[in-house]
C-alpha positions as CSV (number, residue, x, y, z in Angstrom):
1,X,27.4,4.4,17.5
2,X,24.0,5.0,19.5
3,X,25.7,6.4,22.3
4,X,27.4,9.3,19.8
5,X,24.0,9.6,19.1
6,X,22.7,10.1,22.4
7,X,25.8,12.6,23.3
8,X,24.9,14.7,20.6
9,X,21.1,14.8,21.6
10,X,22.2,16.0,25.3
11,X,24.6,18.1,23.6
12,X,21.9,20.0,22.1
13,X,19.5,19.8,25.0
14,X,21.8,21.5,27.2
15,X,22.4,24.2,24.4
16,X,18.8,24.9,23.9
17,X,18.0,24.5,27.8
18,X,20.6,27.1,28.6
19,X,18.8,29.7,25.9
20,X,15.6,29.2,27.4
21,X,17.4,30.1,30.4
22,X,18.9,32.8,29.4
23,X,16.0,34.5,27.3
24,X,13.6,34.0,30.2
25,X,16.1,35.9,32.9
26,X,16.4,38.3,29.9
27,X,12.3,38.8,29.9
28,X,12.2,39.3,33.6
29,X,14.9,41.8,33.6
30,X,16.4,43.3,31.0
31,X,13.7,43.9,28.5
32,X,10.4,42.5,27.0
33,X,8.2,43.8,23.9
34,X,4.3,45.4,24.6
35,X,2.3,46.0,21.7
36,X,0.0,49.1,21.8
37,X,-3.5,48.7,22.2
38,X,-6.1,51.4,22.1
39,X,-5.7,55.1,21.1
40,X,-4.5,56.8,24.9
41,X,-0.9,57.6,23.5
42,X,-2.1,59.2,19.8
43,X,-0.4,61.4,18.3
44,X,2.9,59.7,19.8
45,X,2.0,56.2,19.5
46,X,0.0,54.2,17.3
47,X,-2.3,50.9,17.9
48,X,-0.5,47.7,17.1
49,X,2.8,48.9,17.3
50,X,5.4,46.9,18.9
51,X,7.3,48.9,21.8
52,X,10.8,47.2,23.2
53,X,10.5,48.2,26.9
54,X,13.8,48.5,28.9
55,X,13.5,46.9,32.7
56,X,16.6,47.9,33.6
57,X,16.6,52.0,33.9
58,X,14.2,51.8,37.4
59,X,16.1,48.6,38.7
60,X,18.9,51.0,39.7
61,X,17.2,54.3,38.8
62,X,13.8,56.2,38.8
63,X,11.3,57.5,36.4
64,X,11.8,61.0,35.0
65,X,9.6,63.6,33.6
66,X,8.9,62.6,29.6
67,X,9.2,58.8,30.2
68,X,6.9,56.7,28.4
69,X,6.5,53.5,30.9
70,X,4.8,50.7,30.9
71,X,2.5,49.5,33.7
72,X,0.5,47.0,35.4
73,X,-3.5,48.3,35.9
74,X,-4.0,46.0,38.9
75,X,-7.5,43.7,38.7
76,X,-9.3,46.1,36.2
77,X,-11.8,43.1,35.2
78,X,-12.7,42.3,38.9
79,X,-11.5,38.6,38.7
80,X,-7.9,39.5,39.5
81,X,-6.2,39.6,36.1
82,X,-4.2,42.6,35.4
83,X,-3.5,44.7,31.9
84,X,-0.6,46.7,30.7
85,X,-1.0,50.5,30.1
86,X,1.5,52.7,28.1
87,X,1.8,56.2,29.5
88,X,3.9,59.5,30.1
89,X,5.3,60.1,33.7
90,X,4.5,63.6,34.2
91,X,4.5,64.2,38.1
92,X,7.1,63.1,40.4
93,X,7.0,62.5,44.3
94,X,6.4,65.5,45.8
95,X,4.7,67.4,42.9
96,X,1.6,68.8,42.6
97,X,-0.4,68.1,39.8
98,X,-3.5,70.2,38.4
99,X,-5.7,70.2,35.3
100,X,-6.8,74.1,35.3
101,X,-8.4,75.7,31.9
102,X,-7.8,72.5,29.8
103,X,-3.8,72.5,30.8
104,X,-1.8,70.7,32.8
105,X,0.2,72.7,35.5
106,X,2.8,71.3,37.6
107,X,3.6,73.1,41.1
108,X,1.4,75.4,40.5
109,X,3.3,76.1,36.9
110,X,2.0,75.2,33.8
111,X,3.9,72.2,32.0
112,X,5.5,73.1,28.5
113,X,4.8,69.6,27.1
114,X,6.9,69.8,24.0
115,X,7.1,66.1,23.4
116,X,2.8,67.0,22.1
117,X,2.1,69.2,19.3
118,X,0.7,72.2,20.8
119,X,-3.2,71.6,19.6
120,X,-2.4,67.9,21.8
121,X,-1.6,69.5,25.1
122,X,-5.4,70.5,25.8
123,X,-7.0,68.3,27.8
124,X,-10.9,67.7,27.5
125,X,-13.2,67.6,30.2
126,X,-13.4,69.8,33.5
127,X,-10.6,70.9,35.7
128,X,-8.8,67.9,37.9
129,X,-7.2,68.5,41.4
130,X,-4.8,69.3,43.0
131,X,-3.2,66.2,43.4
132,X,0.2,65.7,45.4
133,X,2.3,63.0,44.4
134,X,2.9,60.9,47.2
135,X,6.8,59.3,47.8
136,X,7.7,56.1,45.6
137,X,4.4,57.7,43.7
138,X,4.6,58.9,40.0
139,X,1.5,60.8,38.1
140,X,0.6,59.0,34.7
141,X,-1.2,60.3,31.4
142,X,-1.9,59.5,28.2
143,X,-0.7,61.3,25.4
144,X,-4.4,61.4,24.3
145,X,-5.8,64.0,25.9
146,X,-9.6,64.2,24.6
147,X,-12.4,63.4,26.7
148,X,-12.0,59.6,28.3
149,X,-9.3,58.5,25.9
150,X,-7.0,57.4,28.2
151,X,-7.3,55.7,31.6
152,X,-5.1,57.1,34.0
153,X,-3.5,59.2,37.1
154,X,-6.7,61.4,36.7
155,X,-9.0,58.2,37.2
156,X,-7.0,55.7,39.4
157,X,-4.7,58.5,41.0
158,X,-0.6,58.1,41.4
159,X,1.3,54.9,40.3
160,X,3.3,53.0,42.9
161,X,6.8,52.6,41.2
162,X,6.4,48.5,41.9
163,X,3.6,49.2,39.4
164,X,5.9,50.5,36.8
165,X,7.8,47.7,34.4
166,X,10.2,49.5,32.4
167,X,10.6,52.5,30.2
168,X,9.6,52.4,26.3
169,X,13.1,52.7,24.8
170,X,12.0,52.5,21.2
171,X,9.2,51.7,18.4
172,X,10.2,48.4,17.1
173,X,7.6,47.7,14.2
174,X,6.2,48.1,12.0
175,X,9.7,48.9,10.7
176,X,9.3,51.7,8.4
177,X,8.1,53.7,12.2
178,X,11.4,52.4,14.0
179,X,12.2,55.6,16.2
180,X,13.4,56.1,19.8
181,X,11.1,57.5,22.1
């Protein structure tokens, strides 16, 4: 009888072992949740909400125009520990970014960026570049775009695309704001 019991105690071992497996390979590349912290992607998102982030769109692909990512900010404390940013892609190897009159232009052009409401699109704060996006580069910002609301491209320049974990597919909670992005 006590080795039933200890078949059925491995039995579940293995079970649970191979889940943890499983939901870890899942984590590293499939997907993983990010909350939002901080105010750099108001009016689109919304501190504390809960963002399911697919890894799989730049394993095989690249980041586009309009993505919302998810990146690492390497050693921002100075002691080697890095943080998570969530921002909009909105220069691609090769562009050339510009901040001219409070709006953003893109090769020279200026960007129609009608994921904002129109009043969102000006950006505080003096002019900014030109910048050129270099290759395997991308050019970050936060929705947010009054004065020193968001930490990004314009501070710490492009984002290496080893830098960049996944898209944000959709707004997971709280659940009465589920929406794709």
């Amino acid at each position: 009888m006590t080795m039933d019991w200890w078949k059925e105690i491995f039995s579940w071992l293995k079970l649970v072992g191979v889940a943890l497996i499983i939901a870890i390979l899942l984590n590293l590349f499939v997907f993983q949740l990010t909350i939002v912290k901080g105010q750099s992607m108001e009016p689109t998102l919304a501190a504390k909400q809960i963002l399911f982030v697919g890894k799989w769109n730049y394993l095989i692909g690249n980041p586009k125009l309009g993505d919302i990512v998810i990146l690492k900010e390497d050693n921002y404390d100075g002691i080697g520990d890095n943080r998570l940013l969530v921002k909009r892609v909105v220069g691609l190897p090769g562009d050339t970014i510009q901040v001219v009159n409070h709006y953003l232009y893109r090769n020279g052009v200026q960007v129609e960026e009608t994921y904002l409401p129109e009043e969102a699109s000006f950006i505080e704060g003096s002019d900014y570049g030109s910048y050129t996006v270099q290759q395997n580069e991308y050019f970050v910002l936060g929705d947010n775009r009054a004065l020193a609301a968001s930490s990004d491209s314009r501070s710490f320049g492009g984002v290496d695309k080893k830098k960049i974990i996944g898209k944000a597919q959709f707004i997971l909670w709280p659940f009465n704001q589920i929406k794709g992005l």
